[in-house]
N, C-alpha and C positions, 0 to 999 in steps of 0.2 A: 504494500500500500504506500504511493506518495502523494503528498497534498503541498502545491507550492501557488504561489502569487504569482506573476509577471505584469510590467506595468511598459504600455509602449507609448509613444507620443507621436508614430508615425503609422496608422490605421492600414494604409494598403501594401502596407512592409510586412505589417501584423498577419492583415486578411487580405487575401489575392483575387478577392471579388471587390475589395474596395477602393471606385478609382480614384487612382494617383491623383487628378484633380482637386478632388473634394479634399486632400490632410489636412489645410491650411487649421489649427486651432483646435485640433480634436483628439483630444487622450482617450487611454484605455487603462483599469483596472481589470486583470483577469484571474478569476477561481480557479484552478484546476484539482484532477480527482484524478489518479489511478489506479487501478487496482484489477487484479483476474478476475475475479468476483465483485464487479462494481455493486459497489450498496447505494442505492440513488438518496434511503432517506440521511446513510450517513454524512452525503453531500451534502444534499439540502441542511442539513443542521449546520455543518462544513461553516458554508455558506452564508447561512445564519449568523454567526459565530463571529466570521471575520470582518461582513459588513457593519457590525454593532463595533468592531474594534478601530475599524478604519471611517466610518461617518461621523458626523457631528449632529449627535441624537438631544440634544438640549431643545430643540427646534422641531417642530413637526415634522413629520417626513413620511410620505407614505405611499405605497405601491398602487400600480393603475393596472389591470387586468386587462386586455382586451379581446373579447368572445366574440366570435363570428362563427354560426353554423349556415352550413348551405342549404335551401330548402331541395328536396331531391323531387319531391313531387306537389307541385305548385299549388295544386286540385286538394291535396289533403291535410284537414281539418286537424288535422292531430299536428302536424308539423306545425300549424299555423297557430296552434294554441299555443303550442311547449315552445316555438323559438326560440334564445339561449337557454334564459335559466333554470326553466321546468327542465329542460333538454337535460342538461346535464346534473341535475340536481339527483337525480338517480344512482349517481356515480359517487358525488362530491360530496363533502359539507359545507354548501356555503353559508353560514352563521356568522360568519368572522369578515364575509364582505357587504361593504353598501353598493348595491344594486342600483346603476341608472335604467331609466327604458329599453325601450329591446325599439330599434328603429330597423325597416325593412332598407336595403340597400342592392343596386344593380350593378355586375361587374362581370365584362366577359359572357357578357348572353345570361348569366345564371344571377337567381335570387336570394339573398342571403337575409338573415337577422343578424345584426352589431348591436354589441353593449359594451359599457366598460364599467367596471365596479374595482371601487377603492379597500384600501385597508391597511393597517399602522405596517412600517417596516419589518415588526417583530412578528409578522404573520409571513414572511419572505418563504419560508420552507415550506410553508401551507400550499402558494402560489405555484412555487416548482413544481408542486405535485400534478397539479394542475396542465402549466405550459409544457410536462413534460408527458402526456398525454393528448394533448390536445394542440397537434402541429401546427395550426392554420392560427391560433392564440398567439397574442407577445403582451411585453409588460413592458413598463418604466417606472421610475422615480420620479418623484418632484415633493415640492414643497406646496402646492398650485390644489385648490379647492375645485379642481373643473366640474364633479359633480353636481355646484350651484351652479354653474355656467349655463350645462346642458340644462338644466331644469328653468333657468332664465332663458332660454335658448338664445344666448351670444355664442354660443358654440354646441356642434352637432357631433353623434356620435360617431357622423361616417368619417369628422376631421378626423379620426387615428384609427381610420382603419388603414393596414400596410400590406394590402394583395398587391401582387402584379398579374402580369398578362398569364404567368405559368398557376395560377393562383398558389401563390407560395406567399410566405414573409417576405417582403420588401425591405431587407435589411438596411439596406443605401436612403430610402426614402425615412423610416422609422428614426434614423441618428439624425437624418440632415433635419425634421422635426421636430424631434427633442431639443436638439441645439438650438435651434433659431427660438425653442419657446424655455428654453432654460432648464431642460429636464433633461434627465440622465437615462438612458437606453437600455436595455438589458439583451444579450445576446446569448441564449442557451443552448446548448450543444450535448450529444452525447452518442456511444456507439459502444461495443463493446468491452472497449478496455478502459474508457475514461469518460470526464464529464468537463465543462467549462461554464461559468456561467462571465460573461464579461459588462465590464458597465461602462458604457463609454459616453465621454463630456465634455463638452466646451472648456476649454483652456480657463479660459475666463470665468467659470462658473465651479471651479474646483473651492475654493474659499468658501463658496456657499455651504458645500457639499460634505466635504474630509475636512478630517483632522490633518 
């Protein structure tokens, strides 16, 4: 079993899908996990652990969830009721998040339900559980109340959704967002022998953020 940090300040050095363009001001903190027998929740705790040692927790801080199911058949009543969080609520416990609306959303000929639902830092390993079942999911950080936002509607839930045309994470679009709205990114990763979770941020916006 090895568990280390690495910390880069040059993103498409780091990641080889990230382009060279975009580095201008954009660091990276990253988790790592390895092990034969990967334990995902001993990461998530990992994880847990080293963000509480490395943020600056005196100040609110809290995780952003983002759910998108796709409807598979458009006609039925059951998909149209359960959209995200009856959907998954099957699965999950979500007790420990506040729930925005569930808003229908068009992408690529297909119909989807988007939410996004908040929760303090210290629910981090809760979320893995989550984003690491649910591929079409991603997260962030901030300090940012959007859940008033959406409900004042100055901002909508489709702002953070991050499909592309492969309907995949939008990882290139999810940072260059974050950044420009002051939030921190989360990029999670895993496969047989290891795990990563990375959080990456505006240069500028570290002071907020860490110790």
């Amino acid at each position: 079993m090895k568990k280390w940090i690495e910390n880069s300040d040059n993103l498409s050095e780091y990641y080889g899908w990230y382009p060279i363009e975009k580095i201008e001001n954009i660091n990276l903190i990253s988790y790592n996990f390895t092990d034969a027998n990967l334990d995902k929740e001993e990461f998530f705790d990992y994880c847990l652990q080293q963000v509480k040692k490395d943020m600056i927790m005196s100040k609110e801080l809290y995780i952003y969830l983002v759910a998108i199911e796709e409807v598979q058949n458009p006609n039925s009543k059951v998909e149209r009721y359960k959209k995200c969080w009856r959907k998954i609520s099957t699965n999950f416990d979500l007790e420990f998040l506040e729930l925005s609306k569930e808003d229908e959303y068009f992408l690529n000929g297909m119909i989807y339900y988007a939410a996004i639902a908040r929760t303090n830092i210290f629910n981090l390993h809760k979320v893995l559980k989550i984003i690491d079942a649910k591929k079409k999911y991603s997260m962030f950080i901030s300090r940012m109340d959007y859940l008033q936002e959406i409900e004042e509607n100055k901002i909508y839930v489709s702002d953070f959704v991050f499909l592309n045309s492969f309907d995949e994470i939008d990882k290139v679009k999810l940072i260059e967002i974050c950044s420009k709205n002051h939030d921190l990114a989360c990029c999670y990763g895993v496969d047989s022998l290891g795990a990563e979770l990375a959080i990456i941020y505006n240069t500028h916006d570290r002071m907020n953020y860490f110790q």
